[in-house]
C-alpha positions as CSV (number, residue, x, y, z in Angstrom):
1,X,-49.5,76.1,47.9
2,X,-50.7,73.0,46.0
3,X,-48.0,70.1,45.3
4,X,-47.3,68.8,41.3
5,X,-49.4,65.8,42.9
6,X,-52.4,67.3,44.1
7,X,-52.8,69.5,40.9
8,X,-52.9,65.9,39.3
9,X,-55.4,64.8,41.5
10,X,-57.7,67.9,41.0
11,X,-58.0,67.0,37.2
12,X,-59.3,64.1,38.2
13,X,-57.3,61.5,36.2
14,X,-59.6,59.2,36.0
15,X,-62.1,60.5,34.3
16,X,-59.7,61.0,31.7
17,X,-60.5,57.6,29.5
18,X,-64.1,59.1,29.1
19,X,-61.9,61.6,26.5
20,X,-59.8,58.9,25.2
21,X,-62.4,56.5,24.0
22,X,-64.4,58.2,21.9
23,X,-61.7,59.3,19.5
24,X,-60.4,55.6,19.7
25,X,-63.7,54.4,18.3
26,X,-63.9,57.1,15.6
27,X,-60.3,56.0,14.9
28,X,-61.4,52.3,14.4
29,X,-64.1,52.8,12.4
30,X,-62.2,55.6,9.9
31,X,-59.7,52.5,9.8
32,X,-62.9,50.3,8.6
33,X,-63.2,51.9,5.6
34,X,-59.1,52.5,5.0
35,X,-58.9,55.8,6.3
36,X,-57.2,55.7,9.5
37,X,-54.4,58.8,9.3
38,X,-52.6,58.7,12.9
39,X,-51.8,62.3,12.9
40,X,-55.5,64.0,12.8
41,X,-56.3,60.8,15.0
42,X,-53.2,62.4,18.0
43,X,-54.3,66.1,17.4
44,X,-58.4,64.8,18.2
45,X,-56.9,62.7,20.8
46,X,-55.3,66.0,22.2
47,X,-58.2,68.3,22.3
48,X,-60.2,65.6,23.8
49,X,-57.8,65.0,26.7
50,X,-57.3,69.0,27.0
51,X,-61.0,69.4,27.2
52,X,-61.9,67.0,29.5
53,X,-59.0,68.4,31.9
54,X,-60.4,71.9,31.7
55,X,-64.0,71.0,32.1
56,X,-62.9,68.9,35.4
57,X,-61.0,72.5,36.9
58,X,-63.8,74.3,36.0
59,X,-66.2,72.4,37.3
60,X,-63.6,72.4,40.4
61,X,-64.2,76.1,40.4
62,X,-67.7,76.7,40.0
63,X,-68.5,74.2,42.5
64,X,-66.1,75.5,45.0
65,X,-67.1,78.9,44.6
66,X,-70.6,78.2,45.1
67,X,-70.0,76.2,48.1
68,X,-70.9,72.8,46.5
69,X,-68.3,71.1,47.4
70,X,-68.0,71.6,50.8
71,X,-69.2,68.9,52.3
72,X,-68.4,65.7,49.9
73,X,-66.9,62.2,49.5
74,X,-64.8,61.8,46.2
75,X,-61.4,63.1,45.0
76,X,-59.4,66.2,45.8
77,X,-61.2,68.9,45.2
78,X,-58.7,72.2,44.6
79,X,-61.0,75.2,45.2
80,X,-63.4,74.2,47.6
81,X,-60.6,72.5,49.7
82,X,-58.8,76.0,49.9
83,X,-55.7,74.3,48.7
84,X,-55.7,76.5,45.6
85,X,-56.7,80.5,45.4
86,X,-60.0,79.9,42.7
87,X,-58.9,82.3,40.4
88,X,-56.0,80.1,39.5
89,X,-58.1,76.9,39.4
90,X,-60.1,79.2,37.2
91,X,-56.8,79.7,35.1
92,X,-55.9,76.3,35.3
93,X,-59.1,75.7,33.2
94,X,-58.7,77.9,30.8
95,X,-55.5,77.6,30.1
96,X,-56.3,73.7,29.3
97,X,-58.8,74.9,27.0
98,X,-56.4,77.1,25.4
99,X,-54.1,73.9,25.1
100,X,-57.3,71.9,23.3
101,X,-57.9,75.3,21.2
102,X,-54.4,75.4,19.4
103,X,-54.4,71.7,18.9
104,X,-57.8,71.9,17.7
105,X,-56.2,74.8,15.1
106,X,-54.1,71.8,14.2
107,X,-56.2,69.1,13.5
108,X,-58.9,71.7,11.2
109,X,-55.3,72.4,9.3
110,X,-54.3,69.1,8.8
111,X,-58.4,67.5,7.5
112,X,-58.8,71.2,5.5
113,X,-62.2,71.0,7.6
114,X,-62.4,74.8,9.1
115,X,-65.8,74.9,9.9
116,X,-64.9,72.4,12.8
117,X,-63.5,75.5,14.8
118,X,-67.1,76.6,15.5
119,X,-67.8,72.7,17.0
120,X,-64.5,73.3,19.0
121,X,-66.0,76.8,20.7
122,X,-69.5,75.2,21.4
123,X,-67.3,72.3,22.9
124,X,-65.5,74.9,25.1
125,X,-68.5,76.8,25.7
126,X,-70.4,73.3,26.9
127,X,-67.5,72.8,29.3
128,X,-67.5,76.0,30.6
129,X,-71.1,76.7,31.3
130,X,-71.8,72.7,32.5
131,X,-71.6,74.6,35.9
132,X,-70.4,78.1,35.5
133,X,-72.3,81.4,34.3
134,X,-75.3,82.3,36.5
135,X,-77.4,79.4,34.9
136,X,-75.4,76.2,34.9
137,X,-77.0,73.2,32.9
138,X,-75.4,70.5,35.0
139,X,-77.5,72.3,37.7
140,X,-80.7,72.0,35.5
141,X,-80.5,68.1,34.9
142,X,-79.0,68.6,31.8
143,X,-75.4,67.4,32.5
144,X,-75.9,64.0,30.9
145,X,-77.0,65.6,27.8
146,X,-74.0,67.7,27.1
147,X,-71.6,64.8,27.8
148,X,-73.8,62.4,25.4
149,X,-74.0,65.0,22.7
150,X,-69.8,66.5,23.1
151,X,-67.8,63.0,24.8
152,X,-70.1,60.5,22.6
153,X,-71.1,61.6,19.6
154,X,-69.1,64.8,18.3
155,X,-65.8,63.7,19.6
156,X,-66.2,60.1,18.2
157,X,-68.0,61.1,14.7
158,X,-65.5,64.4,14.6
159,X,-62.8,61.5,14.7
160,X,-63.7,59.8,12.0
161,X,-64.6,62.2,9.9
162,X,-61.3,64.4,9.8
163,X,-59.8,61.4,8.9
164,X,-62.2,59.5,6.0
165,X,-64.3,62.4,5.0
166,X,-67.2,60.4,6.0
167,X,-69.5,59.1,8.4
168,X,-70.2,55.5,9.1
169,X,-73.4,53.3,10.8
170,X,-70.6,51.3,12.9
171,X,-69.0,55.4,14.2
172,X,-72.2,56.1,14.7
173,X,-73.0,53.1,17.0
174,X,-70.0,53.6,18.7
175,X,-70.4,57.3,19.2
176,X,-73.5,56.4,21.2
177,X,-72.1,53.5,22.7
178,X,-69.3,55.8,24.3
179,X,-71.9,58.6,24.6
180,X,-73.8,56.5,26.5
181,X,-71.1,55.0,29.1
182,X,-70.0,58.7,29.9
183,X,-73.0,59.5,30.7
184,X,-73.2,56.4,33.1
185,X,-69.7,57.7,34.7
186,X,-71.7,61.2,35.2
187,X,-74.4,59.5,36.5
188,X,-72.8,57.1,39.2
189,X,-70.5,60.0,40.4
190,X,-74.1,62.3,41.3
191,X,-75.9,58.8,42.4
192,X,-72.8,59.4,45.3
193,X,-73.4,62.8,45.5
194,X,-77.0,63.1,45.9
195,X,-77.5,64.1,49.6
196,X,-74.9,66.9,49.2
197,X,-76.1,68.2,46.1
198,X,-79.9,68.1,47.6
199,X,-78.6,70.4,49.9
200,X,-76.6,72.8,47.5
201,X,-79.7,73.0,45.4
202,X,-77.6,71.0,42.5
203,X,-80.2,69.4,40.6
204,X,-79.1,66.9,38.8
205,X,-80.6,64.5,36.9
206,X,-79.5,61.5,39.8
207,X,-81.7,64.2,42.4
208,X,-84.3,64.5,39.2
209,X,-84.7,61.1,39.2
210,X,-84.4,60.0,42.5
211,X,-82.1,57.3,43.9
212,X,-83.9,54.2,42.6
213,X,-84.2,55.1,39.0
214,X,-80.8,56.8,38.5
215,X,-79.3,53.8,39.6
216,X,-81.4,51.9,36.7
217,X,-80.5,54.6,34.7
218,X,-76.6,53.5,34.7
219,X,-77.2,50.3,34.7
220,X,-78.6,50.5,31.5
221,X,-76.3,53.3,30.3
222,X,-73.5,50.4,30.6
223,X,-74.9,47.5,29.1
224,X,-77.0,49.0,26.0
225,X,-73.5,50.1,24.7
226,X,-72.1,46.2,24.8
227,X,-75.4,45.5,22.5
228,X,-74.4,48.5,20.5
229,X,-70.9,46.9,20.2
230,X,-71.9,43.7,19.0
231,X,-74.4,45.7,16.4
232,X,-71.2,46.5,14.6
233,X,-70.3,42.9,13.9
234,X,-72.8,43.2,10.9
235,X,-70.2,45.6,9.2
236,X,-67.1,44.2,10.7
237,X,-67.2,40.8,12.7
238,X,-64.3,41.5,14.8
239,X,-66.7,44.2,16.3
240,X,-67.6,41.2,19.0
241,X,-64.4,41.7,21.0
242,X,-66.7,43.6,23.1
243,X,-68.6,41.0,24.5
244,X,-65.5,40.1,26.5
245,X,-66.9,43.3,28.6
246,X,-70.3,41.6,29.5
247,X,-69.0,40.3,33.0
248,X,-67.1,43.8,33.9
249,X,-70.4,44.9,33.1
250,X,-72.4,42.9,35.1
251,X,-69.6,43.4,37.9
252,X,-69.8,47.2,38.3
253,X,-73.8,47.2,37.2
254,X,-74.5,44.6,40.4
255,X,-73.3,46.9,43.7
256,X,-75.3,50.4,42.1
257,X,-78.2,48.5,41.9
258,X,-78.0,46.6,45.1
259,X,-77.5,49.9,46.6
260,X,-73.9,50.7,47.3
261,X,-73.3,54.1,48.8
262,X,-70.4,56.9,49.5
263,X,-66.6,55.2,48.9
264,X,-67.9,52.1,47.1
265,X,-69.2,54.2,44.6
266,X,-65.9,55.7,44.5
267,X,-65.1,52.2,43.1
268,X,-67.7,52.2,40.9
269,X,-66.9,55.3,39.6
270,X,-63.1,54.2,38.8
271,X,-64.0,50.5,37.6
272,X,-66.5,52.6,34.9
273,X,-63.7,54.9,33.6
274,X,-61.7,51.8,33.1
275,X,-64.8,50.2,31.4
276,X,-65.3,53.4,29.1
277,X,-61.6,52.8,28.3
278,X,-61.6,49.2,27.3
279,X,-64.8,49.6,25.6
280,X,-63.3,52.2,23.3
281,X,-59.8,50.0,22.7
282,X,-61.6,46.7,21.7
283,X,-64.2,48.3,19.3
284,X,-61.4,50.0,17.8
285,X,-59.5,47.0,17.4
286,X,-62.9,44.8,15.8
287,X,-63.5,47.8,13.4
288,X,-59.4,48.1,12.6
289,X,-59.2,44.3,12.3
């Protein structure tokens, strides 16, 4: 049976600021335009953090059903470990969707927006079926996409608008900012896990692209987001904050592209969750300010 401490480790913690960020951008920028309300902005951060949990278990059990994560290097992985029966991994996930479900009920109570409870299934859907079902997307290339579109830009612009009513350019920068770095973290963790997935027949877009170009591919998905950043400065000055994030950039950008393999992109992998993270809390704080 699993300890309290592996369970932790198989929702992969630290992917967890790829959930935080966003709404802490769309919380910024609703405080921009005077609109900042702190209890619709813990409800969104509580679906967000729900979600991302349940996406990492079920991705934990697809894979592991599947047999892709037999043979990889990374964190814990519950199912395919044989730590944890899969049908309660399976649970695990949907009871954290369940938990983002009721808080989501919350947060479309408290904004008097219903309509956003058919957002909140497609989100649920998007994390189920990124590699469950009998025709994954994450499998198809498409992984990237679904994390852009539901961790960038409708959990950043959801923020802000069940709190102002409204949509700004500077939520909208930031929602592709963010959108943009998680899709970096996807990418750097299949950059590691291209020979493996090769094998499984997980096609990804890091195997789509090839080793060379996905590795570009990050690097740019980290650094057009500090440009993005400073952007905002034309609405709100403060906005620059980010540029303190240039050299963490340039630091994690600099071993992917020299070709770092296996448990340095481990590293990498960690050092860009952190990045997502601070990215979100100082563009909060130059939109807030």
């Amino acid at each position: 049976m699993a300890t309290t401490s592996e369970w932790i480790a198989g929702a992969r913690p630290r992917t967890l600021p790829a959930a935080a960020a966003p709404v802490l951008i769309g919380s910024g920028a609703a405080a921009d335009v005077g609109a900042f309300a702190w209890l619709p902005a813990v409800l969104a951060l509580g679906v967000a953090l729900a979600l991302q949990v349940g996406v990492n278990y079920a991705n934990d059990y697809s894979d592991g059903v599947r047999g892709t994560d037999v043979d990889r290097v990374g964190p814990l992985r519950l199912t395919a470990s044989g730590i944890v029966p899969p049908r309660h991994v399976k649970g695990a996930a949907f009871a954290s969707f369940g938990v983002a479900g009721v808080l989501g009920l919350a947060l479309c109570a408290v904004s008097g927006h219903w309509w956003l409870l058919a957002v909140g299934v497609l989100c649920v859907l998007a994390a189920w079926y990124y590699t469950g079902g009998k025709h994954p997307y994450g499998y198809a290339g498409l992984g990237e996409v679904g994390v852009f579109v539901f961790f960038g830009l409708v959990a950043t612009l959801g923020t802000t608008y069940t709190q102002a009513d409204t949509l700004t350019w500077p939520s909208v920068l930031g929602a592709v900012g963010v959108g943009l770095i998680a899709c970096g973290l996807l990418m750097v963790n299949n950059v590691r896990d291209i020979p493996t997935d090769v094998v499984a027949g997980k096609r990804t877009l890091a195997v789509r692209l090839g080793d060379h170009r996905a590795r570009r591919w990050y690097a740019a998905c980290i650094l057009l987001p500090v440009v993005l950043g400073m952007v905002c400065a034309a609405w709100s000055p403060w906005a620059l904050l980010v540029t303190v994030l240039l050299l963490p950039a340039a630091l994690l950008v600099a071993p992917v592209i020299a070709g770092a393999r296996g448990p340095l992109l481990v590293k990498v992998l960690a050092g860009t969750g952190m990045f997502e993270l601070a990215y979100g809390v100082l563009l909060a704080l130059g939109l807030a300010l």
